[in-house]
N, C-alpha and C positions, 0 to 999 in steps of 0.2 A: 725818860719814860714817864707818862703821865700815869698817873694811878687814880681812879674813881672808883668810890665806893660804893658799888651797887648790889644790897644782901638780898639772897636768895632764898626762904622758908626750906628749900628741898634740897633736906640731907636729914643725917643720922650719925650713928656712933658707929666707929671703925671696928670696934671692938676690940681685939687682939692682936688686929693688922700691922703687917709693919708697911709702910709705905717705901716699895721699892720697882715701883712703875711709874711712866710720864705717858699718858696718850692725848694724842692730839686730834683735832676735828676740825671740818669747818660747819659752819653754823646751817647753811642750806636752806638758807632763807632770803624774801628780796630786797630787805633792809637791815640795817644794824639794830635799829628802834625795836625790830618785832623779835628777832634774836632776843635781844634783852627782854622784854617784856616776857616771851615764853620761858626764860630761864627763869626768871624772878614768879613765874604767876605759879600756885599751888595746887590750882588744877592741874597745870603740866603734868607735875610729878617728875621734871628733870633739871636738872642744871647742871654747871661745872663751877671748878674751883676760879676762873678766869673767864673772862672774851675779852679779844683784841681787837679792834675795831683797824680799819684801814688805814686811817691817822693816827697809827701807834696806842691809842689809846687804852689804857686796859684796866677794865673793869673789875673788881672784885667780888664776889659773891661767896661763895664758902670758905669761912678756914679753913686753911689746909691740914688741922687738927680733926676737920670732919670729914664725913664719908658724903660728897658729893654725888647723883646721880646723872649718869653721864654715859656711861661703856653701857649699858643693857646686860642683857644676853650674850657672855662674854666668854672667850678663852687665850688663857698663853701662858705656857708650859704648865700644863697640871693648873692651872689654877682657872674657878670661873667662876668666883665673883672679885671681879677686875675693880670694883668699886670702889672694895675694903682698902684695896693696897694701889692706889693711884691717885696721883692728880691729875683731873684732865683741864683742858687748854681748851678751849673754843676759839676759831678764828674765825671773824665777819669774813665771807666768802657765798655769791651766790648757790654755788655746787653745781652738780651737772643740771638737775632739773630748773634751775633757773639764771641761767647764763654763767657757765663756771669759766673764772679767768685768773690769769696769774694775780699769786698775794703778791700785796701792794709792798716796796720797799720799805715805810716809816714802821711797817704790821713786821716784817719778816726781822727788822732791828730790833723792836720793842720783844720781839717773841726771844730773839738770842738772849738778851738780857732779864727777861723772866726768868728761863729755863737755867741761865746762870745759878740766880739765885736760890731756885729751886733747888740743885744740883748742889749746892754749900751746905740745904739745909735738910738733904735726905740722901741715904746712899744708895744711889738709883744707877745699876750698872750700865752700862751704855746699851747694850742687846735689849733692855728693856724700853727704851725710849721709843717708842710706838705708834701709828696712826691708829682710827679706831675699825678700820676693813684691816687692821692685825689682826684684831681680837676678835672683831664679826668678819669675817669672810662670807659669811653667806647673806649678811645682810646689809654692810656697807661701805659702802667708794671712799669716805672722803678720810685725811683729808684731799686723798685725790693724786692725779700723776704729776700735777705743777707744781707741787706743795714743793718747796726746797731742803730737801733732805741731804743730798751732797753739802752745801752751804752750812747747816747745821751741825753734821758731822766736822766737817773742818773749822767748826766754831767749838769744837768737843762737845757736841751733843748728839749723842746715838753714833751708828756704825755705817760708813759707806765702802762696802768690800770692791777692791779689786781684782777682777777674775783670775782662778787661775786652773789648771787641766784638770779636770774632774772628771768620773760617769757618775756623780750623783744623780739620783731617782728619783720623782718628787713625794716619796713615802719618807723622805729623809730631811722635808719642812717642819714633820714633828719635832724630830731631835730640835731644831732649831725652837720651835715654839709653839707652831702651828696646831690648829685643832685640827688631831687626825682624822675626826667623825665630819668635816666640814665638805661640802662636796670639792672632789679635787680642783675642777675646774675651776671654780671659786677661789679655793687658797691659791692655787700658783698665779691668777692676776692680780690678787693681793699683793701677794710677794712681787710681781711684776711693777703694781703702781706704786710700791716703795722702791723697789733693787734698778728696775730697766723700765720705767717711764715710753719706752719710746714703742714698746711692744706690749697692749697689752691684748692679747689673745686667749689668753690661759692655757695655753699649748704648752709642755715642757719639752727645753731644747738644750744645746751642750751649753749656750750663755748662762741659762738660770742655774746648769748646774756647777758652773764652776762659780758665779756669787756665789752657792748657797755655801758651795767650799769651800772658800775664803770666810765666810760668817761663823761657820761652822770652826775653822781653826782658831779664829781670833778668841773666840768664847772658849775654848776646850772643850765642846762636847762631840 
């Protein structure tokens, strides 16, 4: 894993946070270059603690000691400012609005073995490892239905439930995390372009309800 140093102005103190979230992104932009540049410029007013560029590359911008800004406007479980207590990941990725395609294999390596590290040096429970349309549903996709989440999970990163008989309701994505003021339709293709990729409609059916109840056992709640 290549590691470049690229510091970002935009962050702050965590304050009292404990760091026990990981969300991830992709950048949504039509270059790697302009990604970087907007993370690093202080107009923005955003960055993250990472981007991974498609040839594994990963750049660094915030200590992970600071509050990176990254998640916005954020929720999951009871908590909304997602900022204090995460590091986020940026992945170079055009996104939907500009040609969104599968992450590159050198990107989705360098990314297992970040999150390793990360993972040694915060105790960030698996339910917590995140996209950031976890925490915005109402306001964003990525990092999207391609991103490889089963692969990660079987790398022990995050949770990939295998279904089992449920009638869960989709009022029961709160227990799990979700903003319950989010509109519904939103959270369940959320939940859809992390859990079932292949459907996303925002419709709740018996599939999403037996994920959600398997996610829901594995965690205890």
């Amino acid at each position: 894993m290549r590691r470049v140093e690229r510091p970002s102005p935009n962050h702050d103190d965590r304050g009292d946070a404990v760091i026990d979230m990981l969300v991830l992104h992709y950048t949504g932009m039509k270059s790697a270059e302009e990604a970087l540049a907007r993370l690093c410029d202080p107009a923005s007013k955003v960055s993250a603690h990472y981007t991974i560029d498609e040839d594994g590359t990963v750049y660094a911008h915030v200590p992970e000691a600071r509050r990176a800004w990254h998640a916005g406007m954020a929720y999951w479980a009871g908590a909304t400012d997602i900022n204090a207590r995460s590091i986020g990941i940026e992945l170079v990725n055009p996104g939907h609005e500009f040609g969104y395609r599968d992450f590159a294999e050198d990107q989705v390596a360098a990314l297992i073995t970040l999150c390793h590290s990360i993972l040694m040096r915060h105790p960030i429970p698996s339910w917590r490892v995140l996209g950031h349309s976890d925490v915005a549903p109402a306001r964003k996709e990525d990092p999207g239905e391609l991103f490889p989440w089963e692969r990660l999970a079987k790398a022990g990163i995050g949770l990939w439930p295998q279904a089992i008989a449920s009638e869960a309701d989709p009022e029961a994505l709160a227990r799990y995390g979700y903003d319950p003021n989010a509109p519904q339709d939103k959270v369940i293709t959320a939940f859809q372009r992390h859990f079932q990729p292949r459907k996303l409609d925002g419709q709740w059916d018996s599939d999403c309800a037996g994920l959600l109840a398997s996610l829901l056992k594995t965690v205890g709640v």
